[in-house]
N, C-alpha and C positions, 0 to 999 in steps of 0.2 A: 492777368487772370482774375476774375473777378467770382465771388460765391453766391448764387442764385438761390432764393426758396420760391418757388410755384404754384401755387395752392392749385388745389383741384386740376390735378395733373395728370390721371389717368386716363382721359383721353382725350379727343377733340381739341378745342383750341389751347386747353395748358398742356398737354403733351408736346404740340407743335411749339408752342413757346419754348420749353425745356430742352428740346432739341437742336431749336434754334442759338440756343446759348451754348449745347456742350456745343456745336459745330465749332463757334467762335473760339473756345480754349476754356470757354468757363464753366467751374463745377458747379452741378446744380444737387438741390434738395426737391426731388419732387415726394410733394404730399397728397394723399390720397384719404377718403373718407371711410368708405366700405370698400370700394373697388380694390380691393389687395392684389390683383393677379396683376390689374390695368394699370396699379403702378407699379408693379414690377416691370412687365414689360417696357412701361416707358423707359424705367429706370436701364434695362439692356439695351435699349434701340438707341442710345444715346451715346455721342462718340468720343472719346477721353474715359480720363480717372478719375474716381475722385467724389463721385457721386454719390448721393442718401436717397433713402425712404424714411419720408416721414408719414406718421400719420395720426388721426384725431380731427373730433367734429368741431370746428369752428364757433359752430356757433353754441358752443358751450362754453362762457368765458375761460372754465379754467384748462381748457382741454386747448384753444387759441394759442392762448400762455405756450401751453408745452409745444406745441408744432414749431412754436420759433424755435424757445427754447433746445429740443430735437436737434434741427436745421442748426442752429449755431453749434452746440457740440459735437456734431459730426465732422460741418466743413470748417470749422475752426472762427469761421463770421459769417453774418449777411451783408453784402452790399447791398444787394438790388432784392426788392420783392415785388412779386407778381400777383395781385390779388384775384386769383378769376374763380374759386370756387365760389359756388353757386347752385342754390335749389332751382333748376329751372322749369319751364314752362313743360309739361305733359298732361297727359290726357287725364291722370289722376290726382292734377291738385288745379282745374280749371276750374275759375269764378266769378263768370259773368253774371254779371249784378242784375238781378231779376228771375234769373234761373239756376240760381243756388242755395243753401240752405244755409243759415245765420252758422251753425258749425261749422262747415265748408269754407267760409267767408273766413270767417276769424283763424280760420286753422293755418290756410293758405296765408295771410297775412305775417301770420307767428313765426311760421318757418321760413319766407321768403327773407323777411325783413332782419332775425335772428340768424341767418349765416349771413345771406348779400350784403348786408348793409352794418350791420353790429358786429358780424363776426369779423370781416375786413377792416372794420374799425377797429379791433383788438389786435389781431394781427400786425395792422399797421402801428399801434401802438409800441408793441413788441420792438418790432426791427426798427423803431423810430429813436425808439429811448436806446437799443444797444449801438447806432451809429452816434448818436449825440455821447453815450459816455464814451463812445472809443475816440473823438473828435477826428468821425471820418467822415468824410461825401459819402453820399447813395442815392440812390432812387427807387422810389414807388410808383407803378404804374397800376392803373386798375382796370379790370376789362367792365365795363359798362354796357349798351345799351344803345340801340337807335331806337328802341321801343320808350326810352325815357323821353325823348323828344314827339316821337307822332302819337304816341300811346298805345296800352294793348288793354282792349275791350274783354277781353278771356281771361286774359291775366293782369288785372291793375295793380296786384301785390308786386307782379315783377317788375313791372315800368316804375313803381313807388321806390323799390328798393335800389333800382338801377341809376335812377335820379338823384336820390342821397348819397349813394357812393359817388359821382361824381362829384356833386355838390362837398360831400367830406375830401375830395382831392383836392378841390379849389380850398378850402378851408388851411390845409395842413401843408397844401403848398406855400403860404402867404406863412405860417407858423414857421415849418422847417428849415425856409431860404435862406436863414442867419447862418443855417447850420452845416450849408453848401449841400443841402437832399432834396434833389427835383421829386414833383407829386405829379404826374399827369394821369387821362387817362383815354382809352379808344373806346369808342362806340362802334361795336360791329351791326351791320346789317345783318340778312338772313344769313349763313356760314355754311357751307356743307362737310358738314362731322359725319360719324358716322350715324348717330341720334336722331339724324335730320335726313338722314338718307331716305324711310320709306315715306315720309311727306316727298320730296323731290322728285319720286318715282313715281307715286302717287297722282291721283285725278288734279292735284292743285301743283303738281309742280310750273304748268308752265309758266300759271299765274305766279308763281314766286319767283322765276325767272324774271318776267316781265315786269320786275317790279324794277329790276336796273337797265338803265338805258344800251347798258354792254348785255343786255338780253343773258345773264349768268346769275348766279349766287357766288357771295364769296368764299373763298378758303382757308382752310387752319393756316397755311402757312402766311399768306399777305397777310391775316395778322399780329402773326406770330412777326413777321418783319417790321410792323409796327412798333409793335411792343421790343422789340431791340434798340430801334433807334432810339423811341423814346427815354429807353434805360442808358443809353450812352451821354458819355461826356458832353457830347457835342451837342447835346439835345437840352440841355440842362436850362436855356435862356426859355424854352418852353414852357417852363414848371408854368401848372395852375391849368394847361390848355387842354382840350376835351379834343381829340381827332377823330373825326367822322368817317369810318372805314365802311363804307355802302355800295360804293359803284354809282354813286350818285341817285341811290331807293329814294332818299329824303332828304331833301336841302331845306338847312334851318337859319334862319337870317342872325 
């Protein structure tokens, strides 16, 4: 049995994660930002004992700090963490370069890059340094991005931010290997959460469909089975590797 922190677990694809691990036997910490009800509920929907709520914005360094911190006083450790919070793409922080305002631009930047990318980086700080002083294995996994490979022309703060978290997996994968803690991470294609749902229903769903050759979008749970593997023992000669979960939307050489 192993102790999980999840960030941005209240729904969509860190929920599905969270759940994926209590199934397994493992207790999780799921953390949530604002969403209090959404990690509650994950936190009940989830099967075993043993489980936390944490919570605190990331991307406030010293509030990072405490999420772990949180997470490890509760479940007693972290093995494995799951870095998928994230500011993401909506209707109210879109900025296409041309038809947005120099505030808009740098705002979206600040927030995107200050949780995605810095605040992950602290996080992963956190549980890095408390498995190195326990001299134990772990793994980091980070939910990334297929938008960091094709680009996103509405949102380039989030394909920026979704590119240096990978980039920071490969980095601290090559750091941490002495210290037996795999860093991977998934790129997901489109996903159908629930967030995603009125696009899908929407005049553009088919086109989003059609963007995978299985004529579909993906799911919280296939990635949610990702990001298990990845976190397991067996997965560990992986460290450093970036897994492309699209349905084959976008093949990068």
């Amino acid at each position: 049995m192993r102790s999980v922190l999840v960030t941005g677990a209240s729904g969509g694809i860190g929920s599905a994660v969270a759940r994926r691990f209590a199934e397994a036997g493992d207790r999780v910490a799921v953390h949530y930002s604002t969403n209090r009800d959404g990690g509650t509920a994950t936190v009940q929907s989830l099967a075993g004992t043993g489980h936390a709520l944490v919570t605190g914005d990331i991307g406030r360094p010293d509030e990072a700090l405490q999420v772990v911190e949180s997470a490890t006083a509760q479940l007693g450790t972290v093995d494995v963490l799951v870095c998928n919070a994230a500011v993401a793409p909506s209707a109210n922080n879109r900025h296409l370069l041309g038809d947005v305002s120099y505030s808009d631009w740098t705002s979206a930047f600040r927030q995107m890059i200050d949780v995605n990318l810095i605040g992950a980086a602290n996080v992963a700080w956190a549980v890095a340094t408390h498995l190195v002083d326990r001299g134990s294995p772990g793994a980091i996994v980070n939910i990334g991005s297929r938008g960091a490979f094709r680009g996103e022309p509405e949102y380039p703060a989030y394909a920026a931010s979704k590119a240096g978290l990978q980039a920071l997996g490969q980095s601290l994968a090559i750091a941490l290997a002495p210290h037996d803690i795999s860093v991977t991470s998934v790129a997901p294609g489109f996903v159908a959460t629930p967030r995603q749902l009125p696009k899908l229903d929407g005049p553009d769903g088919d086109d989003l469909r059609a963007q995978s050759p299985f004529g579909r979008v993906g799911t919280a749970d296939e990635i949610a089975a990702a990001v298990f593997w990845l976190a397991s023992p067996e997965a560990a000669w992986s460290s450093g590797a970036i897994l492309d979960a699209n349905g084959a939307s976008y093949l990068r050489s």
